[in-house]
C-alpha positions, 0 to 999 in steps of 0.5 A: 438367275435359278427359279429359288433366287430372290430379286431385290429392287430398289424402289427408291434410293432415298428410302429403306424400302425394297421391292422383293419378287419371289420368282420361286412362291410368286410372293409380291412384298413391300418390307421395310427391313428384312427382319419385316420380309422374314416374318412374312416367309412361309412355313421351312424358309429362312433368311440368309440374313442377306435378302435371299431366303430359301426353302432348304429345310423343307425341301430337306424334308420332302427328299427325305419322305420320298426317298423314305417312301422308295425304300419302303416300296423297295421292302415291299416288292421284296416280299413279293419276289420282286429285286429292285436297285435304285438308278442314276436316273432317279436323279435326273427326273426318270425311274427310280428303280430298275430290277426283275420279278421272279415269279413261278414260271416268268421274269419280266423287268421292272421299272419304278416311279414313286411318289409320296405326297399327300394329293392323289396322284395326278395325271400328268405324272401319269403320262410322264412315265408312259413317255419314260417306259417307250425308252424301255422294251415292251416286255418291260413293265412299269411300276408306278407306286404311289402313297395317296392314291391317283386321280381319276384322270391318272387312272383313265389314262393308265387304262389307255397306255400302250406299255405294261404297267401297274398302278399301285398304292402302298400305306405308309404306316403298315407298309402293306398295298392297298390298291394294285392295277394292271392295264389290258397290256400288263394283264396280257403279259401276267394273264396268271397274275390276279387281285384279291382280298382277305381279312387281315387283323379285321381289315382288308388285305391285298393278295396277289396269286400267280396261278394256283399259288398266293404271293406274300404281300406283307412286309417281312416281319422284321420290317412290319414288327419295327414300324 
């Protein structure tokens, strides 16, 4: 049985009521009817009208986001030089995207995770990827971009990890980068590569320089002018 199954046990043969065990919400309900379990369902379930209810609609939704959010942060590493292609292991619970960027004197890999949820990222996803990128050469650098930030366990450990790898953070709404972080290792394989700030629009953006040139970190401007 998958982990979106219902269970339905009789508790009595003489009686209507059914005992249903959600294994998927860890739901415990005692319902007369199924219209009775129905009401009860969570907001994106339905029923089957069978006694087996799923989440369709709303997992639906969450795949949208993501993949919503993995082609933004595509854009946005576009503007900064940077070609990223969706992978097969995206699909499998790996990266998500794999490419190169160019930068004025260098070209490293790159290999991505995002995530686009509404809690800061936590740290075990942190460590999941630093165990994906040892599949990967030590020139290789990991990209981990995020639309709501990181714990600060997930960032701890991020400092700690022995692959080159930035911890970024995209707005969903401006497309732009609000936070992006080397560790030691990244820093020693970009030693050119720095962080600032400027006043864009009276907020605060972004700018990344390599050496004595800055690199373009906004959306291109049919993208930002869309949004």
């Amino acid at each position: 049985m998958s982990s979106n199954e219902i269970l339905q046990v009789e508790v009595d043969q003489h009686s209507d009521t059914s005992l249903f065990l959600s294994l998927r919400r860890g739901l415990f309900v005692i319902a007369d009817d199924h219209a009775s379990m129905a009401a009860m369902l969570l907001p994106g379930e339905r029923s089957t009208g069978t006694g087996v209810f799923d989440a369709s609609p709303a997992s639906s939704t969450s795949r949208e986001k993501g993949l919503a959010f993995e082609e933004q942060v595509v854009t946005l590493m576009q503007s900064l030089n940077c070609e990223l292609r969706a992978t097969q292991q995206s699909r499998d619970g790996g990266i998500d995207h794999q490419g190169s960027w160019t930068l004025p004197d260098l070209e490293v890999e790159v290999v991505t995770q995002c995530k686009n949820e509404r809690k800061p990222v936590g740290v075990h996803y942190v460590r999941e990827f630093h165990g994906v990128l040892n599949f990967f050469p030590p020139t290789t650098v990991g990209l981990f971009a995020s639309a709501s930030g990181y714990s600060i366990y997930a960032q701890r450990f991020f400092l700690r990890m022995t692959h080159p790898a930035i911890l970024c953070t995209v707005d969903t709404d401006s497309g732009r980068l609000t936070s992006f972080l080397l560790n030691d290792r990244a820093q020693t394989l970009l030693h050119k590569l720095t962080v600032g700030s400027l006043f864009v629009d009276q907020e605060h953006a972004l700018v990344l320089t390599y050496g004595d040139r800055s690199i373009q970190v906004d959306p291109p401007a049919s993208e930002s002018s869309s949004a």
